[in-house]
py3Dmol code that shows the C-alpha trace and the ligand (Angstrom):
import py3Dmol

protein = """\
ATOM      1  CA  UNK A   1     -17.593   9.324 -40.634  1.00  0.00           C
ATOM      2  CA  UNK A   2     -20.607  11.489 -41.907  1.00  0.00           C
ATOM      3  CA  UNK A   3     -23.683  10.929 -39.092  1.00  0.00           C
ATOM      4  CA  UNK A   4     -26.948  10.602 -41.580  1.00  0.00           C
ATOM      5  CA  UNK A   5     -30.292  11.371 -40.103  1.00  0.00           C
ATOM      6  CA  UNK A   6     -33.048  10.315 -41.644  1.00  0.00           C
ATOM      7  CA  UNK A   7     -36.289  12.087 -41.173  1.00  0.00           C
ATOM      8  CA  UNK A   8     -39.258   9.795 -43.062  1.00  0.00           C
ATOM      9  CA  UNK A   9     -38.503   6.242 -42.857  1.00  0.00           C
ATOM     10  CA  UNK A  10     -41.414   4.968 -45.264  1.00  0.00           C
ATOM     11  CA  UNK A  11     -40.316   3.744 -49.235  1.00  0.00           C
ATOM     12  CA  UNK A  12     -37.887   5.988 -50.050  1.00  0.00           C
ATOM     13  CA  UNK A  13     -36.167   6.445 -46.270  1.00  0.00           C
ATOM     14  CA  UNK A  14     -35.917   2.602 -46.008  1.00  0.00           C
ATOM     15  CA  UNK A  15     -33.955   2.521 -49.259  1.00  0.00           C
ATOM     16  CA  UNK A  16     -31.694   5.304 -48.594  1.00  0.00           C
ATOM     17  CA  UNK A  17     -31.194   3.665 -45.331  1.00  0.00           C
ATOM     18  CA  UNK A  18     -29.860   0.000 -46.759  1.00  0.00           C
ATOM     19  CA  UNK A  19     -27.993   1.526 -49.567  1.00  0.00           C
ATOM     20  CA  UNK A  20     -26.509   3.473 -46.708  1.00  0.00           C
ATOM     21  CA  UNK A  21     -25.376   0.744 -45.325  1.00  0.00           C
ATOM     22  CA  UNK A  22     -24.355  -1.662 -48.941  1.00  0.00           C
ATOM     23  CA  UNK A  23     -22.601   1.249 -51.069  1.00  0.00           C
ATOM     24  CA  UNK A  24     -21.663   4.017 -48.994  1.00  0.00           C
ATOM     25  CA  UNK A  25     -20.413   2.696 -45.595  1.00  0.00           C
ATOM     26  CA  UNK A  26     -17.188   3.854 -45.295  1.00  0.00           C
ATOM     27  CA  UNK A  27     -18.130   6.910 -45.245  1.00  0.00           C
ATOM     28  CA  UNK A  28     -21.051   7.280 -43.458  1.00  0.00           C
ATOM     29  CA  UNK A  29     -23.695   5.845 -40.919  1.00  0.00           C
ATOM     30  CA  UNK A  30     -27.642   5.795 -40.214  1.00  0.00           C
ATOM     31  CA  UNK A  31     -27.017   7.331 -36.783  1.00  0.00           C
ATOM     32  CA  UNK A  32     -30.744   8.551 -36.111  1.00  0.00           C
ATOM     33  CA  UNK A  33     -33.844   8.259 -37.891  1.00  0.00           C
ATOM     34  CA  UNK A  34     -37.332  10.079 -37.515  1.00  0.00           C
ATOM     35  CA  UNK A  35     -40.866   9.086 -38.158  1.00  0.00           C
ATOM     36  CA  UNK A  36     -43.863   9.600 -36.805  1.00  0.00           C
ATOM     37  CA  UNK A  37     -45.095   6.526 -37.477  1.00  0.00           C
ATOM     38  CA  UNK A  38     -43.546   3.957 -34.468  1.00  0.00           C
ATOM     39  CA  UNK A  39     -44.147   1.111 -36.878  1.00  0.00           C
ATOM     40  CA  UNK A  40     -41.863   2.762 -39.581  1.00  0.00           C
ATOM     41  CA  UNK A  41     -39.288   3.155 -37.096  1.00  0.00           C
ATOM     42  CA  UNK A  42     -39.013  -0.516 -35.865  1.00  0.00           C
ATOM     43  CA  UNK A  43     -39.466  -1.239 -39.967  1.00  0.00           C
ATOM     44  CA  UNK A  44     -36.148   0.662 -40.467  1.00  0.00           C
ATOM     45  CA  UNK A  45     -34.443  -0.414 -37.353  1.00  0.00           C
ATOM     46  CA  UNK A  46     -34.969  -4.082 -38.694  1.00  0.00           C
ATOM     47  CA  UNK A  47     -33.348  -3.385 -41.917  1.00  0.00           C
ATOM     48  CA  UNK A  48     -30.184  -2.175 -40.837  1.00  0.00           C
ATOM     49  CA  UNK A  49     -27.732  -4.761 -40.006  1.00  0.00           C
ATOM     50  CA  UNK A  50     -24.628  -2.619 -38.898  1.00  0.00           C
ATOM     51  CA  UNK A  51     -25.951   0.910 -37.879  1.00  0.00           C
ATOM     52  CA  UNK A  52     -28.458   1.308 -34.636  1.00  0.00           C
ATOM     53  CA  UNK A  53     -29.708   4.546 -35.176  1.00  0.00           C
ATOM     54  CA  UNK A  54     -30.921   6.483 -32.153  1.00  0.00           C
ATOM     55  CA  UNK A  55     -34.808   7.541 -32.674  1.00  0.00           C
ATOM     56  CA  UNK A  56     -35.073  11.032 -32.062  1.00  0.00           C
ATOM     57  CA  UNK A  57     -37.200  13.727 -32.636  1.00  0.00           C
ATOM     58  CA  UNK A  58     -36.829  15.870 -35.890  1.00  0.00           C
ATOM     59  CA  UNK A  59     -35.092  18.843 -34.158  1.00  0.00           C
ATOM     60  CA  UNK A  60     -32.849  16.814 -31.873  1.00  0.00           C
ATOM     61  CA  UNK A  61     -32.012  14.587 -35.550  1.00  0.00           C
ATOM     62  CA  UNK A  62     -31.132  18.273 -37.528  1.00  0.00           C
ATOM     63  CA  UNK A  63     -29.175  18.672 -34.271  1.00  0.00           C
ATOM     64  CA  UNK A  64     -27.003  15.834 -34.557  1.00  0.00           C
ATOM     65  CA  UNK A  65     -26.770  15.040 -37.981  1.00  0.00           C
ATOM     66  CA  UNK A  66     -23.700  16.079 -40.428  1.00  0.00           C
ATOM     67  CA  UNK A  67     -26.582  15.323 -43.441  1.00  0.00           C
ATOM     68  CA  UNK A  68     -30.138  15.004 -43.153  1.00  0.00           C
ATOM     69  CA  UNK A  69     -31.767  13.439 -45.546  1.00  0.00           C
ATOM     70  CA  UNK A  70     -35.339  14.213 -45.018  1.00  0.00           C
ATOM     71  CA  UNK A  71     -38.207  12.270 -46.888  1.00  0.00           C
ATOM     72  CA  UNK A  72     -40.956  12.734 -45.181  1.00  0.00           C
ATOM     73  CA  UNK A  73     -43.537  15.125 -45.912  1.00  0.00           C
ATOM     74  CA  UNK A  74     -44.057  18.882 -47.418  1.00  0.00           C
ATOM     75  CA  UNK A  75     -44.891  19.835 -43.579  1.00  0.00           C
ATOM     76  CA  UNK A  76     -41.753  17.856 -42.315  1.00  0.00           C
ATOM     77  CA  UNK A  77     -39.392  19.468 -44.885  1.00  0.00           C
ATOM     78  CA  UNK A  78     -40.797  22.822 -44.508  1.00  0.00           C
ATOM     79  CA  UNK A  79     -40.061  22.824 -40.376  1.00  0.00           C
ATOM     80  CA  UNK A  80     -36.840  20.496 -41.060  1.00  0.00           C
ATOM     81  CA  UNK A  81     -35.225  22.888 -43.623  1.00  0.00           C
ATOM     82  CA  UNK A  82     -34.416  26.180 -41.589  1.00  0.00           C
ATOM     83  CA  UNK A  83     -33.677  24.167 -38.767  1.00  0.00           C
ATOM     84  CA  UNK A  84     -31.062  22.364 -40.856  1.00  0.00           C
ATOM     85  CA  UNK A  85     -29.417  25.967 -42.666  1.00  0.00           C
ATOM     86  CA  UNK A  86     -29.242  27.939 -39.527  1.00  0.00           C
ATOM     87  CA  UNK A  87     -27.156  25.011 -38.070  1.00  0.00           C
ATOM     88  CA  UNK A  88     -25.523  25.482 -41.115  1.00  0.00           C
ATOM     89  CA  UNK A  89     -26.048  21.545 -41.768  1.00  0.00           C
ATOM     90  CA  UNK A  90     -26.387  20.299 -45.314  1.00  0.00           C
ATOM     91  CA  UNK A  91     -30.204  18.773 -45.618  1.00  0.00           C
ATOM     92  CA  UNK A  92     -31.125  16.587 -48.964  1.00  0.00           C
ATOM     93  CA  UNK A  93     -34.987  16.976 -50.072  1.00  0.00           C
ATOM     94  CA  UNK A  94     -37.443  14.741 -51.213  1.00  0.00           C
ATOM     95  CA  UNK A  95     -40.216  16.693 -50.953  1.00  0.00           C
ATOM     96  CA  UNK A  96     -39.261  19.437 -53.109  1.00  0.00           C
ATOM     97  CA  UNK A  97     -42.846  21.343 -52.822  1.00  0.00           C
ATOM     98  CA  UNK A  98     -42.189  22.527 -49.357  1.00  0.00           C
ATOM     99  CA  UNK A  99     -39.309  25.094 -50.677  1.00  0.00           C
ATOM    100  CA  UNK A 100     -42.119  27.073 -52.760  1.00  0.00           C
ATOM    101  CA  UNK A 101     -43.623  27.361 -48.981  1.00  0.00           C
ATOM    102  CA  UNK A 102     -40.847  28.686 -47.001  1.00  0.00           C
ATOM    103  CA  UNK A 103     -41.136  32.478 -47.440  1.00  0.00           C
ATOM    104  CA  UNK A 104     -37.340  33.475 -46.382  1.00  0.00           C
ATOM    105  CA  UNK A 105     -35.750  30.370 -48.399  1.00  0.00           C
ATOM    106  CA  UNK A 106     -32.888  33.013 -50.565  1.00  0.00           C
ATOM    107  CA  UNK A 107     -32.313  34.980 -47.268  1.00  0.00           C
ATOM    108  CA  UNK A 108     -31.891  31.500 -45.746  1.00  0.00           C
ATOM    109  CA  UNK A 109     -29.563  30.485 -47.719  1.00  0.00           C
ATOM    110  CA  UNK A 110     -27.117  33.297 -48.301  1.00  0.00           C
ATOM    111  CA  UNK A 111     -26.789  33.117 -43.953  1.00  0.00           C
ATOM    112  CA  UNK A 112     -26.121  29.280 -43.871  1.00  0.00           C
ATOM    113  CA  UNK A 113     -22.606  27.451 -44.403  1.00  0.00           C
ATOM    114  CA  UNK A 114     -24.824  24.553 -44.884  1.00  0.00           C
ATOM    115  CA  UNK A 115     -25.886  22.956 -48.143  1.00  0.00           C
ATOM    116  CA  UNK A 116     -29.438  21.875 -49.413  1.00  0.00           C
ATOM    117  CA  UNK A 117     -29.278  18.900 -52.529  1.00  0.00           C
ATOM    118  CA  UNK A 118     -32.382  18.662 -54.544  1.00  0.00           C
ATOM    119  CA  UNK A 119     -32.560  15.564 -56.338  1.00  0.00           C
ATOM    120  CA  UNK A 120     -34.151  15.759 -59.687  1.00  0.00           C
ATOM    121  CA  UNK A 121     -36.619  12.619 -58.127  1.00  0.00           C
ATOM    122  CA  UNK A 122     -39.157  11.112 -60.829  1.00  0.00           C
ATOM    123  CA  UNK A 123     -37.845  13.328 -63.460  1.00  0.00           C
ATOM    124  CA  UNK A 124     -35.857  13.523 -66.155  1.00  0.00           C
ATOM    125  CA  UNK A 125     -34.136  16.816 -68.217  1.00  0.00           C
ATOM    126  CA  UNK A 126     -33.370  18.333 -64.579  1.00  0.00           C
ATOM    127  CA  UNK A 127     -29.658  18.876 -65.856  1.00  0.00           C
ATOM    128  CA  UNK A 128     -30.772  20.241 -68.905  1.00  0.00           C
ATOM    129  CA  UNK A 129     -33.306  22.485 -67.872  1.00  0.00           C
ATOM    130  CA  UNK A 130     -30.096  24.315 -65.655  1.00  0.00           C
ATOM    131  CA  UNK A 131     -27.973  24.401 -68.287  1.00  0.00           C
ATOM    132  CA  UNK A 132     -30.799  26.240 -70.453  1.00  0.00           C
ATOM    133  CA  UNK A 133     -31.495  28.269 -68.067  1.00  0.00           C
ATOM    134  CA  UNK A 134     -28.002  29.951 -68.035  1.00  0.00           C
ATOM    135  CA  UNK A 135     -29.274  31.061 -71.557  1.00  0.00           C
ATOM    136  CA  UNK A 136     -32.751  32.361 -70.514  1.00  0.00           C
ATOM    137  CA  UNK A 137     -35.567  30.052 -70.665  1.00  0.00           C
ATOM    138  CA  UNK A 138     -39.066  31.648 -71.885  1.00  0.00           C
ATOM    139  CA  UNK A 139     -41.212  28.874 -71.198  1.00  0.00           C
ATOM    140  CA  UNK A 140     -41.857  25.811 -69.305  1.00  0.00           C
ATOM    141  CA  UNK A 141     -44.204  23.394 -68.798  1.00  0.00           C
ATOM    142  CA  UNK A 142     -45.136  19.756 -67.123  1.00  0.00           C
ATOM    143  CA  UNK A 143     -47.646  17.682 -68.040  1.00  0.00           C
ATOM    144  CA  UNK A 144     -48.253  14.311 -64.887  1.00  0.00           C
ATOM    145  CA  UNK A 145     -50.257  11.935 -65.785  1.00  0.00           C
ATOM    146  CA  UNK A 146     -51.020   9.229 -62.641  1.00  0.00           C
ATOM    147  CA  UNK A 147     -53.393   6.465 -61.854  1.00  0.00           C
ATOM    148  CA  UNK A 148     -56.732   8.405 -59.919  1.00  0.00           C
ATOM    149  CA  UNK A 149     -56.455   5.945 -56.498  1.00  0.00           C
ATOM    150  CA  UNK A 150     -52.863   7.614 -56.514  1.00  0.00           C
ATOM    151  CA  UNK A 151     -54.324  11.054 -56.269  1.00  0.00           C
ATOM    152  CA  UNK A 152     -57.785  10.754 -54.648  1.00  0.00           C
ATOM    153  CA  UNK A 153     -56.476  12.149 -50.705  1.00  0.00           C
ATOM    154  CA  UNK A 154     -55.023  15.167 -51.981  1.00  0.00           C
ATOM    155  CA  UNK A 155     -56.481  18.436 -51.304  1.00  0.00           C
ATOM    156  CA  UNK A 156     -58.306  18.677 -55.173  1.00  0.00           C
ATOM    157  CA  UNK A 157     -59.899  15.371 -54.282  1.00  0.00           C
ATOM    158  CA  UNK A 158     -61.039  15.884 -50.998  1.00  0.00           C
ATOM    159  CA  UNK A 159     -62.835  19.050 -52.672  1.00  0.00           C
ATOM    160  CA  UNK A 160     -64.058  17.131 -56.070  1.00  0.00           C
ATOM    161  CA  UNK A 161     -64.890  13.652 -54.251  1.00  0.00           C
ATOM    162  CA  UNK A 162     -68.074  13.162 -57.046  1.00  0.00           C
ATOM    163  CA  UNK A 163     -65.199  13.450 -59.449  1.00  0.00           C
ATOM    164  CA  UNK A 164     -63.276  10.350 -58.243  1.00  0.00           C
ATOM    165  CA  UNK A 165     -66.367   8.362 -59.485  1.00  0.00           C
ATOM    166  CA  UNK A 166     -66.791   9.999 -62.659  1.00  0.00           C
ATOM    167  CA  UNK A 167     -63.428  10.109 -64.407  1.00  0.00           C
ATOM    168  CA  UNK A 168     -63.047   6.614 -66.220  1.00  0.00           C
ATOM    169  CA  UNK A 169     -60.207   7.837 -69.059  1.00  0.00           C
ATOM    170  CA  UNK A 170     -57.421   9.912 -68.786  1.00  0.00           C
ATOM    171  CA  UNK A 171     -58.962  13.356 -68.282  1.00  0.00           C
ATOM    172  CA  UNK A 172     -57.160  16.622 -67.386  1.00  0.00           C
ATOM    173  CA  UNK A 173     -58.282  17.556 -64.143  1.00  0.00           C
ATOM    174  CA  UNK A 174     -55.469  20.271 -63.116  1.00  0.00           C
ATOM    175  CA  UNK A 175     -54.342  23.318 -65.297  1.00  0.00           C
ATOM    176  CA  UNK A 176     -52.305  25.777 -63.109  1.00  0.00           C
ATOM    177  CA  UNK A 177     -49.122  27.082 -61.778  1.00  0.00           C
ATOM    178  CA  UNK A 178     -46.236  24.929 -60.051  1.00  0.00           C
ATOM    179  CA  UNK A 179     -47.360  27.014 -57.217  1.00  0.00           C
ATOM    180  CA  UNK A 180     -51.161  25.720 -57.059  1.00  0.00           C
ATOM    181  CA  UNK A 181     -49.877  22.676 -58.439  1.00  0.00           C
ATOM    182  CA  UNK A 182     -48.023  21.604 -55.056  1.00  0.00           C
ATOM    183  CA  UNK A 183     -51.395  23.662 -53.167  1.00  0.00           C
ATOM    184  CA  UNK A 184     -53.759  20.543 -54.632  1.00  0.00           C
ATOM    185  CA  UNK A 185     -51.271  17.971 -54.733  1.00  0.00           C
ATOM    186  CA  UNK A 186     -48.700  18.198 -52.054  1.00  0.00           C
ATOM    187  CA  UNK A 187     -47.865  14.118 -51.629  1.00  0.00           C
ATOM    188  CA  UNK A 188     -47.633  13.927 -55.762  1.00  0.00           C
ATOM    189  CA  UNK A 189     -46.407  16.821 -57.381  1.00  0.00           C
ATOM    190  CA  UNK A 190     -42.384  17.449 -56.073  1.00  0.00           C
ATOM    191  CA  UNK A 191     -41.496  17.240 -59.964  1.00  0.00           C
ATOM    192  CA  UNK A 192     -43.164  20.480 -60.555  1.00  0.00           C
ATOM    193  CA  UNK A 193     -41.683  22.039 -57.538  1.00  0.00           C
ATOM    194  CA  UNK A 194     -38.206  20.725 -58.972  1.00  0.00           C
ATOM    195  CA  UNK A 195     -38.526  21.730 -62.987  1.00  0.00           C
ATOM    196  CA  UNK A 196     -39.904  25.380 -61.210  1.00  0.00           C
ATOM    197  CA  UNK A 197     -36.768  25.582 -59.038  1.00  0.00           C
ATOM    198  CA  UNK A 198     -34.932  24.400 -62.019  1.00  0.00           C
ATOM    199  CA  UNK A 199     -35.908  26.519 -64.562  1.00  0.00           C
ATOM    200  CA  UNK A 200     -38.247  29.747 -64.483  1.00  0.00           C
ATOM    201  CA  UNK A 201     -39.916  29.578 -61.046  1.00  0.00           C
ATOM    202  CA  UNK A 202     -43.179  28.536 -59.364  1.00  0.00           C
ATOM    203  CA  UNK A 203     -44.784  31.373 -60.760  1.00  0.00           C
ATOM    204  CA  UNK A 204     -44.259  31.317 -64.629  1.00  0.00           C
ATOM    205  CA  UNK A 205     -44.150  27.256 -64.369  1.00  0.00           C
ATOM    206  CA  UNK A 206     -47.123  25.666 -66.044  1.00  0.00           C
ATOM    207  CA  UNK A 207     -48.561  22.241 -64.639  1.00  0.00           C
ATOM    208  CA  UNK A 208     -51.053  19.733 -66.424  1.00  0.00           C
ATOM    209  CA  UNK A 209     -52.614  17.059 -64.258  1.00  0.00           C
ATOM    210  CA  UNK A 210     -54.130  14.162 -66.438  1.00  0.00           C
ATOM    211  CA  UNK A 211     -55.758  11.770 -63.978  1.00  0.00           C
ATOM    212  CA  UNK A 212     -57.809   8.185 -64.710  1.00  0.00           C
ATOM    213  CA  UNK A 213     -58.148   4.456 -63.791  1.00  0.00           C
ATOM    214  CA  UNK A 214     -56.315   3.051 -66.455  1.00  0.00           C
ATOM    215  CA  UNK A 215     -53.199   4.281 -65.822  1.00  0.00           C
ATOM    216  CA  UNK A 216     -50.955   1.677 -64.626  1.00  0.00           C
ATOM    217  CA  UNK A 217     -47.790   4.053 -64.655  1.00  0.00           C
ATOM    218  CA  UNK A 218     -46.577   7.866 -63.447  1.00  0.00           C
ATOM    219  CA  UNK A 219     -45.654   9.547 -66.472  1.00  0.00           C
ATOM    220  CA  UNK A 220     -44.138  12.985 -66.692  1.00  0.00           C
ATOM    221  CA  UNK A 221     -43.651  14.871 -69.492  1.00  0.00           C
ATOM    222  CA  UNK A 222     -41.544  18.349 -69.761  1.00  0.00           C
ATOM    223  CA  UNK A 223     -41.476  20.808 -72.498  1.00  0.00           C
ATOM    224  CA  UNK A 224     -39.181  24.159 -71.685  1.00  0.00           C
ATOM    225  CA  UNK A 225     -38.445  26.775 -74.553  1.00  0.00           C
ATOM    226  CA  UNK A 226     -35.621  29.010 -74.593  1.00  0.00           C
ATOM    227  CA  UNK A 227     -32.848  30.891 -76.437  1.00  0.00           C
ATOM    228  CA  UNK A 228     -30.990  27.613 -76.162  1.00  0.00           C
ATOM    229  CA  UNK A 229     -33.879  25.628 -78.189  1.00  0.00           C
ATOM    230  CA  UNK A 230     -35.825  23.567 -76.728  1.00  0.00           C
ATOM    231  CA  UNK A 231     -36.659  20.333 -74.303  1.00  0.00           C
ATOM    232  CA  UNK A 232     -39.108  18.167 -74.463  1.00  0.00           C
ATOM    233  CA  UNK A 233     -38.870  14.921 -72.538  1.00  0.00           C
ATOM    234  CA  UNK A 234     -40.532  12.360 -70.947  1.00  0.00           C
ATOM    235  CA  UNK A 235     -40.491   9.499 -68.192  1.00  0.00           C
ATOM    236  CA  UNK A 236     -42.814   6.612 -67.441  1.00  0.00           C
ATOM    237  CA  UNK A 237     -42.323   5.814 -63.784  1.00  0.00           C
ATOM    238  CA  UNK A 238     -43.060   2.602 -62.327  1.00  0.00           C
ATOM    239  CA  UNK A 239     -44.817   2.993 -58.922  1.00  0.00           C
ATOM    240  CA  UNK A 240     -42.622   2.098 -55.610  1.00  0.00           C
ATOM    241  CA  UNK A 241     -44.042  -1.233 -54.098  1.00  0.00           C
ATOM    242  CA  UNK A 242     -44.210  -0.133 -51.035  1.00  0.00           C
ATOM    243  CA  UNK A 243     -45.383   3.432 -52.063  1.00  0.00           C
ATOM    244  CA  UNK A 244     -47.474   3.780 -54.650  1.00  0.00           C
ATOM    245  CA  UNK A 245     -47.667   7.594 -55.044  1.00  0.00           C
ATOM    246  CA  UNK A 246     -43.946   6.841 -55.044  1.00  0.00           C
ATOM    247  CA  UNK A 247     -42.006   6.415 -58.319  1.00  0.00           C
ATOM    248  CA  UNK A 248     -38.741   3.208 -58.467  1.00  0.00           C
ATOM    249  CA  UNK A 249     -36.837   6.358 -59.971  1.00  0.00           C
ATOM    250  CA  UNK A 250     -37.197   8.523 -57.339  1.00  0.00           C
ATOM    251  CA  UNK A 251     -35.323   6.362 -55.169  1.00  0.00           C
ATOM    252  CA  UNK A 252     -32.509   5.950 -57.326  1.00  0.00           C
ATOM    253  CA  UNK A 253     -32.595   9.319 -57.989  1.00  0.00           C
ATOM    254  CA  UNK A 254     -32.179  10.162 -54.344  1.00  0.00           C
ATOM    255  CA  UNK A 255     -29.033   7.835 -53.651  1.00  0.00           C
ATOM    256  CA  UNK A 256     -27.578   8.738 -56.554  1.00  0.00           C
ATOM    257  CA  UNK A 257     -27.289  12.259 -55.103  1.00  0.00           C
ATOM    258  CA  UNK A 258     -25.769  10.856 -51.987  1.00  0.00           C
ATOM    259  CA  UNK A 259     -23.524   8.968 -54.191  1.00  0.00           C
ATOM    260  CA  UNK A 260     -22.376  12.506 -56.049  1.00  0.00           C
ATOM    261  CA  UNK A 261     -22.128  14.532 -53.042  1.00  0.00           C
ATOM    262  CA  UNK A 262     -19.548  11.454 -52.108  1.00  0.00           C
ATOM    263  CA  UNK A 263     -17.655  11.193 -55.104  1.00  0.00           C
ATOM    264  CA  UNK A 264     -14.940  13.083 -56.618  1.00  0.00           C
ATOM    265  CA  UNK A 265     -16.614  12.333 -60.377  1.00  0.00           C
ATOM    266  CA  UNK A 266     -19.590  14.645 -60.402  1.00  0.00           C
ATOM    267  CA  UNK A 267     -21.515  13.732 -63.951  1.00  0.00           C
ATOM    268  CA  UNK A 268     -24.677  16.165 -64.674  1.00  0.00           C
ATOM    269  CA  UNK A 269     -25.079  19.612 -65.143  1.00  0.00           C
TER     270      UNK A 269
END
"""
ligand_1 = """\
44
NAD
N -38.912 14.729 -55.519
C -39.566 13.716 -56.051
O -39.548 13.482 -57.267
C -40.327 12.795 -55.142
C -40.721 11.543 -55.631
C -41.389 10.695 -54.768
C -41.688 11.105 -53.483
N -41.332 12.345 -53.062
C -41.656 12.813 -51.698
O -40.734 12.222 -50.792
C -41.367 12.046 -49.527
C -41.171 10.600 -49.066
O -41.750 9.711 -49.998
P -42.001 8.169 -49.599
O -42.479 7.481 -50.819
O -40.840 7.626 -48.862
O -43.254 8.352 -48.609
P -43.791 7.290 -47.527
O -45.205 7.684 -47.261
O -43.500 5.904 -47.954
O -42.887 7.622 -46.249
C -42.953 8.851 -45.588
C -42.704 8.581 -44.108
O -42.583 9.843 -43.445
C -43.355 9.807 -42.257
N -43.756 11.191 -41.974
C -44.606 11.971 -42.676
N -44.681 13.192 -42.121
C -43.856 13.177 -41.056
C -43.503 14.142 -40.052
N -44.023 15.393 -40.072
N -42.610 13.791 -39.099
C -42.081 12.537 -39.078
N -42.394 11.582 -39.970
C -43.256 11.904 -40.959
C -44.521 8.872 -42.529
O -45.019 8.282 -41.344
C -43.871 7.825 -43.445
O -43.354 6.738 -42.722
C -42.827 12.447 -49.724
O -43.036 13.783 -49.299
C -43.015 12.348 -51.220
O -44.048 13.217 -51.697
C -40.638 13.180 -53.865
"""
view = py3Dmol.view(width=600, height=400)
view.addModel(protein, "pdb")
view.setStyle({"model": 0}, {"cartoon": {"style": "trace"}})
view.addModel(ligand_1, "xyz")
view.setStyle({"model": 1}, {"stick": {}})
view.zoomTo()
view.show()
């Protein structure tokens, strides 16, 4: 039986946690969760019907875990994913940005026996963008459009608060590097992290941030150029009801990784 920690109990860590527990419980179990919100803990513990995960701190969770499945934060990932490698544990992501901070990540890697699964989270043309990349990709680029309330405590905001008041239609506020990109918008930009890690790296990857009231949806929209041809795709996210920064499809996106890491019928790139 494969001991799951989860580190982030909030939208997506309460999901995980029940389809845990409806799809995948013969081979695994919640057996400790992290958060440092108490309330989110109790929230979690009150979901699961079968499991009673032990709450633990992160390190003592890496410690004891066969996966970790961390959705937490950028700052949680970013102390949670060494620990995990140099126990040589396998960790799944969720918040994808914190990889562009950890300095040592390819020496990291090459020393662990451990594993690290990315999910391609609120967007689509992940698959594709690897398999063009075997090819050589020249360009790529994401364009995010999201609702303003959805982005006003992130770093840009918090410098550009008169802006918050003045934007009343989509207007492009953000025109940088995946690398900025997750700088200014840690909680909202992992899909830039992802298509970077994807594709051509943080450096060369170009991100567009369209912000404004009257969006209702996240949309995402790729466009990557390369020997192979080219991509262009896009998705329009429904927000998470109980996280709004949070897209329905990241969610499903995350257990269907835990479903492929499971299964012996591995479709996608
Ligand atoms: N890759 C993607 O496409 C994608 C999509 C959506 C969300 N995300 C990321 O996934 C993560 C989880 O998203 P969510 O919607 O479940 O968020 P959420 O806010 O609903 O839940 C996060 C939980 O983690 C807890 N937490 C935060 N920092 C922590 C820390 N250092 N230690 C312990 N607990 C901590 C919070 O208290 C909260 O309960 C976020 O970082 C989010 O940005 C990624």
């Amino acid at each position: 039986m494969i001991q799951v920690g989860i580190l982030g109990c909030g939208a997506i860590g309460q999901a995980i946690a029940k389809a845990i527990e409806k799809k995948f419980s013969k081979f695994m179990c919640v057996s400790s969760v992290c958060d440092c919100n108490p309330a989110q803990i109790k929230s979690i513990k009150n979901l699961l019907k079968f499991s009673k995960p032990a709450a633990l701190s992160w390190d003592k969770l890496v410690a004891k875990s066969d996966l970790v499945i961390e959705a937490a934060s950028i700052e949680a990932a970013r102390q949670a994913i060494p620990a995990a490698l140099k126990l040589g544990k396998s960790i799944i992501v969720l918040s994808t940005g914190a990889i562009l901070k950890i300095r040592n990540f390819r020496t990291l890697i090459k020393k662990s026996q451990g594993s690290i699964y990315l999910p391609s989270g609120a967007l689509s043309g992940v698959d594709a963008v690897l398999g063009a990349g075997i090819d050589g990709i020249q360009r790529a680029r994401i364009t995010t459009r999201k609702p303003i309330k959805s982005l006003k405590d992130s770093p840009f905001f918090m410098r550009h608060r008169d802006l918050l008041k003045k934007i009343r239609k989509p207007t492009l506020i953000f025109k940088g590097t995946a690398l900025q990109a997750v700088k200014e918008f840690p909680e909202n930009i992992n899909v830039a992290a992802t298509l970077s890690l994807a594709g051509i790296g943080p450096r060369k990857t170009r991100v567009h941030v369209y912000a404004s009231p009257t969006y209702k949806e996240n949309r995402h929209e790729i466009s990557v150029v390369g020997q192979f041809g080219k991509i262009a795709c896009q998705t329009t996210n429904f927000p998470s009801k109980r996280n709004p920064k949070t897209s329905r499809l990241a969610i499903g996106s995350a257990i269907a990784t835990l479903s492929k890491v499971l299964s012996r019928v591995k479709i996608g790139t």
